[in-house]
N, C-alpha and C positions, 0 to 999 in steps of 0.2 A: 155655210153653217149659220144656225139662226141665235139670234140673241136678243132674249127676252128680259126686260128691263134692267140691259149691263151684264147679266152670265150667259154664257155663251152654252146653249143647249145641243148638243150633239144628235137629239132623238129623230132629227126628222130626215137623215139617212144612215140606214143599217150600217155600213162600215165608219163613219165618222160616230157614231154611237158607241164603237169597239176601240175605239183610240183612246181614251181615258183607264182602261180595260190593261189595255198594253204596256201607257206609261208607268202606270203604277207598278208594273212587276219591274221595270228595267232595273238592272243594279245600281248601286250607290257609285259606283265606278265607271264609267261609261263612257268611252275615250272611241273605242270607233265601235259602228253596228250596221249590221246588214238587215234593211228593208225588202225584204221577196214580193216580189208583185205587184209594185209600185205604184202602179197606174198611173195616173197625172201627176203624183206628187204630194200627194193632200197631207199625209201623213210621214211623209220624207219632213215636208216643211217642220213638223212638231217635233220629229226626233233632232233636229238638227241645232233644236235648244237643247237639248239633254246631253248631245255626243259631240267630242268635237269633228267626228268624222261620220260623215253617212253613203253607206253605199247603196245606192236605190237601182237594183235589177227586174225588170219584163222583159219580157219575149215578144212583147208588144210591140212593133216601130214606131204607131201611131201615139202610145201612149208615152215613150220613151220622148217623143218630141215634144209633146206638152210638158211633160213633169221638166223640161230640159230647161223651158223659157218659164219657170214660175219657182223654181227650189233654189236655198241663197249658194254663196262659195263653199259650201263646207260640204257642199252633198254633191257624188259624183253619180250620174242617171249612165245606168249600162245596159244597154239590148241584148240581150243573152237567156239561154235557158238554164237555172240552175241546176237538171240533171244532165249538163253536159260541160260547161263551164267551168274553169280552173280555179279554185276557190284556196286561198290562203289558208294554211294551217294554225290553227291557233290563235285566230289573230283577232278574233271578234268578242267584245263583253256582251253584247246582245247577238242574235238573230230575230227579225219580227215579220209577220206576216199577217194580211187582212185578206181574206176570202182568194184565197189563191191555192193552200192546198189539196182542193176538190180539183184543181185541172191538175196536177202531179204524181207520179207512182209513191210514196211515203217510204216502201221498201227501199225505192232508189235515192229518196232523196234526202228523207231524214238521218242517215249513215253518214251522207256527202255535210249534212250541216252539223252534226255532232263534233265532226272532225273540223272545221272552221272554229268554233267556239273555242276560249280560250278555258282553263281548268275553271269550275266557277261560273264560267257563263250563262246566260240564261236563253233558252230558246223560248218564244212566246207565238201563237200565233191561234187565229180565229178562222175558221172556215166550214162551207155547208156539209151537212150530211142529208146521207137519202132515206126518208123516212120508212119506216119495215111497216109495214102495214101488215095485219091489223093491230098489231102492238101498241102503234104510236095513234093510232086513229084518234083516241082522247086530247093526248098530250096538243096534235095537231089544232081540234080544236078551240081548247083553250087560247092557242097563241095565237092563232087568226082572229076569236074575238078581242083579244088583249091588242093586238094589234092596231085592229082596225079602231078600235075603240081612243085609242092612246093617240093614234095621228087625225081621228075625225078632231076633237076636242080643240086639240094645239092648232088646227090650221085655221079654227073659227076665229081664233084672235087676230087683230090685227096685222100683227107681225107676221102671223103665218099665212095673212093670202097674200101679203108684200113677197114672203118666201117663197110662196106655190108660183108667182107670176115671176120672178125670178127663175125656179127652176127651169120650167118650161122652155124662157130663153136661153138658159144655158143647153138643154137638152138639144135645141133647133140648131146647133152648132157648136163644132169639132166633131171630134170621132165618141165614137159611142164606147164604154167598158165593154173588155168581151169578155162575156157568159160560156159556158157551163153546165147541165146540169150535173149534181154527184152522183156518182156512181156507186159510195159504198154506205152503209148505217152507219150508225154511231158505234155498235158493237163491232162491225169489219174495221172499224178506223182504230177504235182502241186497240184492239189484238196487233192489228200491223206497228200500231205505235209501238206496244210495249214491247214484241220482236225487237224492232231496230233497236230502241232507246229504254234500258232499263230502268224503269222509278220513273218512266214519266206519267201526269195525269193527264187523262182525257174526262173532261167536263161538259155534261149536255147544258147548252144556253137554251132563248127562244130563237124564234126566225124561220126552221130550226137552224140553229149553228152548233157549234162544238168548238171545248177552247183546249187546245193544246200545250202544256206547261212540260218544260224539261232544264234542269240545272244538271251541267256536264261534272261530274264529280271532283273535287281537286286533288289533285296531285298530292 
């Protein structure tokens, strides 16, 4: 993550751009949480100042093994797939997830995570949708020039060709993130959402992504 004189800028990757995003929704309460889709860890590490517990699950082995040698004592990394894996009742003030549920059914699994959350809890999570063409052909647009425009600028500064020749070497070793593409729009994602999870929001971002917001109702 890049940091431009002392603030730490998230912009110059998509999922670390989404974690600011997240924190902010967690509850004021927030004793243990489930991070879905872990990857390496990037984002276990930041909940694990917020929670005193973090549970970081992928299906991942590769990634499960890096997140394992980089997250502090308070976050446990587990190899597992959450539509199949035995998840505690009630036991979680957050669930959170970053680009993870485009590889998942929503019908199967958003049920399985409702039922984890404790009364209250908040399910947060960000992930791709598949553009409906020609609907989205403008909106498409727009965010590729926005895009490309917003990381050309940042990476002419110094600090960003120091980041770019950074990335690179990180990219030239370990395991790579595994990809995806989605499979449903943003309209098939809501409807499945609102099925499982009554009241919850589905929010179009750019990228394109979509944010996923659900508070389990209390008791």
């Amino acid at each position: 993550m890049l940091t431009i004189r002392g603030v730490i800028n998230p912009a110059w990757d998509n999922n670390a751009h989404c974690q600011p995003r997240l924190l902010r929704a967690l509850p004021a309460r927030c004793e243990r949480v489930l991070d879905l889709g872990c990857g390496k860890g990037a984002f276990a590490i930041r909940l694990a100042k917020r929670a005193g517990r973090v549970d970081a699950v992928d299906r991942s082995a590769e990634m499960i093994e890096v997140a394992r040698r980089v997250v502090p004592g308070n976050v446990t990394c587990q190899l597992g797939d959450v539509a199949e894996m035995t998840l505690p009742d009630g036991a979680y003030d957050a669930i959170t997830s970053i680009s993870a549920f485009h590889h998942l059914s929503l019908p199967v699994v958003l049920p399985r995570l409702a039922q984890a959350l404790r009364p209250g809890g908040v399910l947060i999570g960000v992930s791709h949708h598949r553009l409906e063409l020609p609907r989205d052909l403008a909106f498409k647009g727009v965010m590729v020039f926005a895009s490309t425009a917003r990381r050309s600028v940042l990476l002419c500064l110094p600090e960003g060709r120091r980041y770019r020749r950074e990335m690179y070497q990180r990219m030239a070793v370990g395991p790579a993130m595994p990809g995806m593409d989605p499979q449903l729009t943003i309209r098939e994602v809501r409807r499945q959402a609102e099925r499982a999870l009554p009241g919850v929001t589905v929010k179009r971002l750019a990228l394109p992504r979509y944010e996923l917001r659900w508070r389990k109702p209390e008791q």
